[in-house]
C-alpha positions as CSV (number, residue, x, y, z in Angstrom):
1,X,-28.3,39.3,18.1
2,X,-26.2,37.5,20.7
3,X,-22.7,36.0,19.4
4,X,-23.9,32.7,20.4
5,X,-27.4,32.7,18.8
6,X,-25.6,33.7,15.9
7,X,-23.6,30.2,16.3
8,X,-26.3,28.1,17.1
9,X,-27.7,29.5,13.9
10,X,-25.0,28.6,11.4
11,X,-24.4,25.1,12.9
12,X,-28.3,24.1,12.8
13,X,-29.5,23.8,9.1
14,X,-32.8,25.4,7.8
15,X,-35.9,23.0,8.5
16,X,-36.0,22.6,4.7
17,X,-32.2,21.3,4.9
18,X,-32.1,17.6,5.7
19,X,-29.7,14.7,5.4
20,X,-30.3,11.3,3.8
21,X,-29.4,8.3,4.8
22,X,-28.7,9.8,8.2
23,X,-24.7,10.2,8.8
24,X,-24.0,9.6,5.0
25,X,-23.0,13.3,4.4
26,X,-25.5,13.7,1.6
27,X,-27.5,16.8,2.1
28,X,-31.2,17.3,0.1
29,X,-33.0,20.5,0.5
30,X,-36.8,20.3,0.6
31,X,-39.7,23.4,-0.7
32,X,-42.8,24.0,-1.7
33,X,-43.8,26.3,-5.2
34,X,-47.7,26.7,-5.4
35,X,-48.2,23.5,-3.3
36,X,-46.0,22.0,-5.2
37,X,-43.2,19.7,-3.2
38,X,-39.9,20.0,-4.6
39,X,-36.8,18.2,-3.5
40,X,-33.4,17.8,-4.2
41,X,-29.8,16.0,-3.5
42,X,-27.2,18.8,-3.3
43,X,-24.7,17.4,-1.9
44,X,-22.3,18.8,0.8
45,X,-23.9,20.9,3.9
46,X,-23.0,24.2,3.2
47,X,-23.8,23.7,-0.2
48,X,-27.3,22.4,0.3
49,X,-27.9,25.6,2.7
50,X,-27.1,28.2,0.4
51,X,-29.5,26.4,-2.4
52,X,-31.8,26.1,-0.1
53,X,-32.0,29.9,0.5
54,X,-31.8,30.2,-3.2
55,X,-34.4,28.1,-4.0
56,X,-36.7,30.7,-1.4
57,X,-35.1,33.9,-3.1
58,X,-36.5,33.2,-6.5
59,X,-39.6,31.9,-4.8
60,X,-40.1,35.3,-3.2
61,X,-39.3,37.2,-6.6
62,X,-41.9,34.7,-8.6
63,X,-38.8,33.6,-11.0
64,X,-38.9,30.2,-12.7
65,X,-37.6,27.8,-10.5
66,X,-34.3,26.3,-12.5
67,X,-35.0,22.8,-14.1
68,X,-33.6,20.2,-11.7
69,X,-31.6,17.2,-14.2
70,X,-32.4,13.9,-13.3
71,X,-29.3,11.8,-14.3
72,X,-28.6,8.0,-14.0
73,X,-27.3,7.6,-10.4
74,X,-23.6,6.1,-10.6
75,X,-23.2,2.6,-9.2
76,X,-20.0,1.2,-7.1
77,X,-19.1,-0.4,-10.6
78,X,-18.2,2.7,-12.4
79,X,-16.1,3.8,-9.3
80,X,-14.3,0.6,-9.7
81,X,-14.0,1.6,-13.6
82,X,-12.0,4.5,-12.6
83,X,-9.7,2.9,-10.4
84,X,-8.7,0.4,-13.0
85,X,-8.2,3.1,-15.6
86,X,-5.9,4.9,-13.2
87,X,-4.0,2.1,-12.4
88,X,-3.6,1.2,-16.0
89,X,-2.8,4.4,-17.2
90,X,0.2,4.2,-14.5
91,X,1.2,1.0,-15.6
92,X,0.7,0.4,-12.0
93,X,2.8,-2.9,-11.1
94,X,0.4,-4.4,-8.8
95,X,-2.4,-4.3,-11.6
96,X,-3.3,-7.2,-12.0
97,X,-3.9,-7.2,-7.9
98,X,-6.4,-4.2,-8.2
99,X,-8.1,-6.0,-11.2
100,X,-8.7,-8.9,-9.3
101,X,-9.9,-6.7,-6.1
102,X,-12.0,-5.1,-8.5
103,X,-14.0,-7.7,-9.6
104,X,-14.5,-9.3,-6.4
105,X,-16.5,-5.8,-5.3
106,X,-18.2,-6.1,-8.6
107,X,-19.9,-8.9,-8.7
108,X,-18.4,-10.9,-5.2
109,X,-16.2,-13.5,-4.0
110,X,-16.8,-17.1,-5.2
111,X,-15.9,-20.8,-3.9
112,X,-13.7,-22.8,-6.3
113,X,-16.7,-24.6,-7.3
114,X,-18.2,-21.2,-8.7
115,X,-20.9,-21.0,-5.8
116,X,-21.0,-17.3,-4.9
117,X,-19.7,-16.9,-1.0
118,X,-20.3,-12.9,-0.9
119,X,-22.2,-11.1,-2.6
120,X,-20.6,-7.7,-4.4
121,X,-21.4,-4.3,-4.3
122,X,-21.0,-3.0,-7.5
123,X,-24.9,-2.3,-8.4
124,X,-24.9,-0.7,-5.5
125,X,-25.9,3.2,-5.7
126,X,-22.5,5.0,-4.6
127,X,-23.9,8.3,-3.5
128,X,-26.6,6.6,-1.2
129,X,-24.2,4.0,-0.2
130,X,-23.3,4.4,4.0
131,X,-20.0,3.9,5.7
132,X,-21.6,1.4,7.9
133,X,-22.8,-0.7,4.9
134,X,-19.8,-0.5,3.5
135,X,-17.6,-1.3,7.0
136,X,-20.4,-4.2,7.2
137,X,-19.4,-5.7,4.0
138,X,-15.8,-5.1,4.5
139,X,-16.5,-7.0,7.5
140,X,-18.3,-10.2,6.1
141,X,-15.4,-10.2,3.0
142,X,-12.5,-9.8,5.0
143,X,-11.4,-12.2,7.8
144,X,-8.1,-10.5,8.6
145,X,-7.0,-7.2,9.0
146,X,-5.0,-6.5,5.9
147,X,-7.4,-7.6,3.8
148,X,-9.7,-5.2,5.2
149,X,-7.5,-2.5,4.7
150,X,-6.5,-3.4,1.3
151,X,-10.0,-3.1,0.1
152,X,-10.9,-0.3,2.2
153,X,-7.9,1.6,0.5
154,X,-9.4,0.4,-2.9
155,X,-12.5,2.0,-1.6
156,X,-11.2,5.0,-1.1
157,X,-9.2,5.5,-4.0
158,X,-12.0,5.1,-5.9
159,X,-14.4,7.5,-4.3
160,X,-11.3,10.2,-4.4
161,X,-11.2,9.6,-8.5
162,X,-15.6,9.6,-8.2
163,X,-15.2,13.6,-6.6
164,X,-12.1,14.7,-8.6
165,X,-14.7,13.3,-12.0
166,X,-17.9,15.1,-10.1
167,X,-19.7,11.8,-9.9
168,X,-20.1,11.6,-6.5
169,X,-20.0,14.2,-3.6
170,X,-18.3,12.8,-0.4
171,X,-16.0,9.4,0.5
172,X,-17.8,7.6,3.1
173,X,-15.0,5.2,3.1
174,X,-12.6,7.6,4.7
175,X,-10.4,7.4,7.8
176,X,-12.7,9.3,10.3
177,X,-16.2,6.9,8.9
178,X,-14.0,3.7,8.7
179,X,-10.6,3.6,10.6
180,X,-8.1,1.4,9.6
181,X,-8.0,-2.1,11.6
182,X,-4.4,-2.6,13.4
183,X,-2.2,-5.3,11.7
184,X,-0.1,-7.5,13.6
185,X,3.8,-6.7,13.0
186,X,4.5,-10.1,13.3
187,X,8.3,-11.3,12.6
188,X,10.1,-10.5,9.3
189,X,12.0,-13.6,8.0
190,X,15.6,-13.4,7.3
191,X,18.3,-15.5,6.9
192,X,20.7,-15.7,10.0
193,X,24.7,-16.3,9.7
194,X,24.9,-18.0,13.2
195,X,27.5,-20.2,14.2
196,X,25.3,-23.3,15.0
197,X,23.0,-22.5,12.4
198,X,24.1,-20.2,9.3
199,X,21.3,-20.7,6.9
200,X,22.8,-18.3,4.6
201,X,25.9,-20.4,3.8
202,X,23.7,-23.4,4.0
203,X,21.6,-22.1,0.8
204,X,24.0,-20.3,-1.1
205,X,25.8,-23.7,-0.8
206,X,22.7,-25.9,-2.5
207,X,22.4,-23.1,-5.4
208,X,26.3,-23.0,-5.7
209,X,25.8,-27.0,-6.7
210,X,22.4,-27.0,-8.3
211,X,22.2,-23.9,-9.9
212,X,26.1,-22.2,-10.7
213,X,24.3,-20.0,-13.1
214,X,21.8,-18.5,-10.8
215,X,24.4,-17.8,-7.7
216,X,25.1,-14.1,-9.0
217,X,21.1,-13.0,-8.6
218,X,21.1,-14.9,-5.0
219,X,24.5,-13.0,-3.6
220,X,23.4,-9.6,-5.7
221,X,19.5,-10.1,-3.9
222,X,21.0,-10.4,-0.3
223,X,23.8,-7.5,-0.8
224,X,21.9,-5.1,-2.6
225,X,18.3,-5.6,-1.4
226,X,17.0,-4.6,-4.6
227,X,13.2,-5.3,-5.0
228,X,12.5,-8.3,-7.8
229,X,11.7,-6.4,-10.3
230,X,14.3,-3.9,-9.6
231,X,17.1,-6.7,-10.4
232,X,15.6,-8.0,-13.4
233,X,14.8,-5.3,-15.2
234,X,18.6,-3.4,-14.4
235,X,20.7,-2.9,-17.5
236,X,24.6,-3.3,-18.0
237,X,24.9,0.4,-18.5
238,X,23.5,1.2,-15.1
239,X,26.3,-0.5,-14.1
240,X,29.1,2.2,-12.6
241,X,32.1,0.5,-12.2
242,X,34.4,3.8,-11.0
243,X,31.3,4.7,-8.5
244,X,30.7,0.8,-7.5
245,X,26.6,1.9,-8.3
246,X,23.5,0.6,-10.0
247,X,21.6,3.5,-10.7
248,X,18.2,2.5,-10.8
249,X,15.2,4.3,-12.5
250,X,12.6,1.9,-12.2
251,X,11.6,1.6,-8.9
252,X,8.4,0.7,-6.9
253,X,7.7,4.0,-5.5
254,X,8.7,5.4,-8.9
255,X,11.5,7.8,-7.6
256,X,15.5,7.1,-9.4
257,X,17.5,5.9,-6.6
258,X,21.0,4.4,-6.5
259,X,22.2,1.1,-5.2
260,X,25.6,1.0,-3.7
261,X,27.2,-2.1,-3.9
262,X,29.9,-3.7,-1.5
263,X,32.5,-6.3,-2.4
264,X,30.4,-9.1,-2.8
265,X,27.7,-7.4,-4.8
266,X,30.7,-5.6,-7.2
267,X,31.7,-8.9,-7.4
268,X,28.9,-10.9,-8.3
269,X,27.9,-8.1,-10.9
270,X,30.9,-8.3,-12.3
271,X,30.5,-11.9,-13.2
272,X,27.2,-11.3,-14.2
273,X,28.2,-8.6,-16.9
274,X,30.4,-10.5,-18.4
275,X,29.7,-10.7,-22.3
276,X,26.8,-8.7,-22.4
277,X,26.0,-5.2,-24.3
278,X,25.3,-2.2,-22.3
279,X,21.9,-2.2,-23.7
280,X,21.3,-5.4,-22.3
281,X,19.5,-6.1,-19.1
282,X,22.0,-7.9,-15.9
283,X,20.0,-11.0,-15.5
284,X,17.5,-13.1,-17.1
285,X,14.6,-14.2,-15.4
286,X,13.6,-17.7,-15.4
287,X,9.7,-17.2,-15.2
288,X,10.1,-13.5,-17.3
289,X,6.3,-12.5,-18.8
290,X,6.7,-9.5,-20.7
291,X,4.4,-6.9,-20.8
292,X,1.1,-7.2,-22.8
293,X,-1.8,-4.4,-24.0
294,X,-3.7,-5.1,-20.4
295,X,-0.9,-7.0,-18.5
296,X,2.5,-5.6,-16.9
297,X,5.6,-7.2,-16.9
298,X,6.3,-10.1,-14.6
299,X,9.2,-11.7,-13.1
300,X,9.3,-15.2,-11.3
301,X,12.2,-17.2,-10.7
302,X,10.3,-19.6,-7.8
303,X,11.3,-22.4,-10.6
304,X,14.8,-22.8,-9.6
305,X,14.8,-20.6,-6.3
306,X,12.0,-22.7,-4.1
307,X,14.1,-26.0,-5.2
308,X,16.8,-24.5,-3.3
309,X,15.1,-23.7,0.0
310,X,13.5,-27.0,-0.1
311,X,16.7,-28.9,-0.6
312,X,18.3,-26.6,2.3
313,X,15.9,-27.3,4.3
314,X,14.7,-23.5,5.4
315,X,11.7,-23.0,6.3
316,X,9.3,-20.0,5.6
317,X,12.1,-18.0,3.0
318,X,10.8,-16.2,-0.2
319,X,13.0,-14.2,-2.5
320,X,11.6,-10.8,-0.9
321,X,12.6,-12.7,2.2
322,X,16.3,-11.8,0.9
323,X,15.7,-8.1,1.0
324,X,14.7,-8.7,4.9
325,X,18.2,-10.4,5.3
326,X,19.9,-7.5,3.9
327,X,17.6,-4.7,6.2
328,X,18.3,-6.4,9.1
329,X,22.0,-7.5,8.4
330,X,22.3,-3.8,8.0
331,X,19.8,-3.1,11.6
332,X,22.3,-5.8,13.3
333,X,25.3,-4.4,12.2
334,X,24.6,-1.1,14.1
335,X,22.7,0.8,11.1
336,X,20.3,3.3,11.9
337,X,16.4,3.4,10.4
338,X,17.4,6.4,8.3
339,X,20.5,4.4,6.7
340,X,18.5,1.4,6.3
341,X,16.0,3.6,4.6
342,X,18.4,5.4,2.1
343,X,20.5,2.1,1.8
344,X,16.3,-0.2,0.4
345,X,14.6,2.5,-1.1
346,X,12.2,2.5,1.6
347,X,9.6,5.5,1.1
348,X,9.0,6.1,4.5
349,X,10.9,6.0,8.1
350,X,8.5,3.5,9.6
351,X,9.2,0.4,6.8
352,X,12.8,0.7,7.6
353,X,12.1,0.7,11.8
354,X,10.6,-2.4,11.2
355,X,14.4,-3.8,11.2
356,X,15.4,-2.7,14.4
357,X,13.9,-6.0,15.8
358,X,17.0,-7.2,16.9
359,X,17.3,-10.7,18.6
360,X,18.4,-10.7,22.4
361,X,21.6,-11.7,21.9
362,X,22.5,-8.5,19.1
363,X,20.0,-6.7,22.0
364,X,22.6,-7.6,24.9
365,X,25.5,-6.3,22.8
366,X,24.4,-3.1,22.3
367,X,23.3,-2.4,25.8
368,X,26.9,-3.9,27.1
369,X,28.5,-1.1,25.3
370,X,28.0,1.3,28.1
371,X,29.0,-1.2,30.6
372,X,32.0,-0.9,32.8
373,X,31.5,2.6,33.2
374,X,31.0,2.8,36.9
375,X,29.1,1.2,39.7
376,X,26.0,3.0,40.7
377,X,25.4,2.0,44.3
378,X,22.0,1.0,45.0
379,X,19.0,3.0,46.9
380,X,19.2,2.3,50.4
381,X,23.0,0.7,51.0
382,X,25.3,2.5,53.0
383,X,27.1,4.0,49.8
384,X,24.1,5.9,48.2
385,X,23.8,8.1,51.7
């Protein structure tokens, strides 16, 4: 037989071999015993081939066909199941995020009058379910691109835990059926130390009068760029004085890292440490929810920290705003993406290029560093010939 007859062969599926819904990646196989019509979901391609063939071997030898189980199909809902007992199980700090995502593909999103806006999938069959169903209803629920992604990722996660339990055969919601939507970069807020306009002194000033107490998290935040729940849940005996390091072993991407501090961070940790045990945490939180049975910890200090920013009149600033100051103090004061990335704890290269959005004017001063160098005549004067 010719090579490529034997090709054609292996990609084209028996007649008996079919796929259903079209595109899903389900395969069912399809025969007859003694008139009989017998069919049934296998699964993945290959896999549906070779019972196929099967299925016509013991026909051929007059064997008893094997008893095909009919189970309860497994709905969206116990997809969703899974993902919330892995995030739980992780102690997962954005829980109570995936809970609420959770229940929205459940049961749907609803108005704050309770009037349902969009209806869920979650008694939705997940093997039968399509990509372009769910890209549809992705669509409909999500108006802008992170959103989409954020529950496309849930998505995902959950069909990954479905094949690792064997309740479902295939992910139909990954990359290659439903690609990810681009996000705009947008600008990260900072606080700027400009002469005209140095909104860092300007707040640090207001919480300095309002707030003395709370002045050592604000200069520690901006120094250090510790995440929020990084800082507050830091201990005294992290603390190395002889190393000028916080060695931190709760982080977000749950790898120990350590945080080297400069003088005004030593400083402010310093004061901060001051009659407190080693087994004792740095800082207390002003909005500090500790952790329950089904809830993780949560820190909030917006009761003090928002008074500020109002009061100093800057606009669009968040306490996470404060690790963007220090990321892009770092970018402006010649830093590279690998430093900032070592220096935040980023987990990958591309969160800490973010920073290298430099305003012209720190733009200009790089570029004049190579100025002075020579004159290169232009094409066509006298000079260049």
């Amino acid at each position: 037989m010719p090579k490529e007859r034997e090709q054609d062969e292996v990609k084209k599926p028996p007649r008996g071999v079919f796929q259903r819904p079209p595109g899903s990646g389900i395969w069912w196989i399809n025969y007859y015993h003694h008139g009989k019509q017998y069919r049934e979901k296998i699964g993945r391609q290959a896999d549906a081939i070779q019972a196929y063939w099967d299925r016509k071997t013991i026909l051929r030898r007059e064997d008893k066909l094997p008893t095909v189980k009919r189970t309860a199909p497994v709905m969206v809902s116990d997809l969703v199941d899974l993902v919330l007992e892995y995030v739980k199980s992780r102690n997962h700090k954005d829980r109570r995020t995936y809970e609420s995502r959770g229940k929205i593909i459940r049961t749907g999103k609803k108005s704050r009058t309770g009037k349902l806006i969009h209806k869920g999938i979650g008694d939705r069959n997940a093997e039968t379910l399509t990509a372009h169903e769910i890209e549809a209803w992705l669509g409909r629920l999500c108006k802008e691109p992170a959103t989409f992604n954020r529950y496309k990722a849930f998505l995902s996660l959950a069909y990954k835990l479905g094949i690792r339990a064997r309740k479902v055969t295939h992910n139909p919601v990954r990359g290659d059926f439903i690609p990810q939507r681009p996000e705009p970069k947008g600008r990260l807020r900072f606080l700027n130390r400009d002469e005209d306009e140095n909104e860092y002194a300007t707040l640090r000033a207001v919480i300095e009068r309002r707030f003395p107490e709370r002045l050592a998290e604000f200069d520690v935040a901006v120094h250090t760029g510790m995440r929020l729940s990084e800082q507050y849940t830091v201990e005294v005996n992290q603390f190395d004085r002889r190393r000028r390091a916080i060695d931190l072993d709760k982080t977000k991407n749950g790898d120990a890292r350590t945080v080297d501090l400069n003088d005004d961070a030593f400083a402010a940790i310093e004061r901060a440490v001051v009659g407190r045990k080693r087994s004792e945490r740095i800082f207390d939180c002003a909005g500090h929810a500790p952790a329950s049975e089904d809830k993780p910890e949560r820190f909030d200090n917006r009761s003090w920290f928002d008074v500020a920013v109002e009061e100093a009149g800057i606009p669009r600033i968040t306490w996470h705003g404060l690790r963007h100051t220090f990321c892009s103090w770092l970018a402006m004061a010649g830093a590279t993406a690998p430093q900032i990335m070592l220096a935040a704890g980023h987990k990958t290269l591309s969160q800490a290029a973010r920073y290298t959005h430099l305003s012209p004017k720190h733009k200009q001063s790089v570029v004049n560093r190579i100025a002075g160098t020579g004159a290169i005549p232009l094409m066509g004067s006298r000079d260049s010939h």
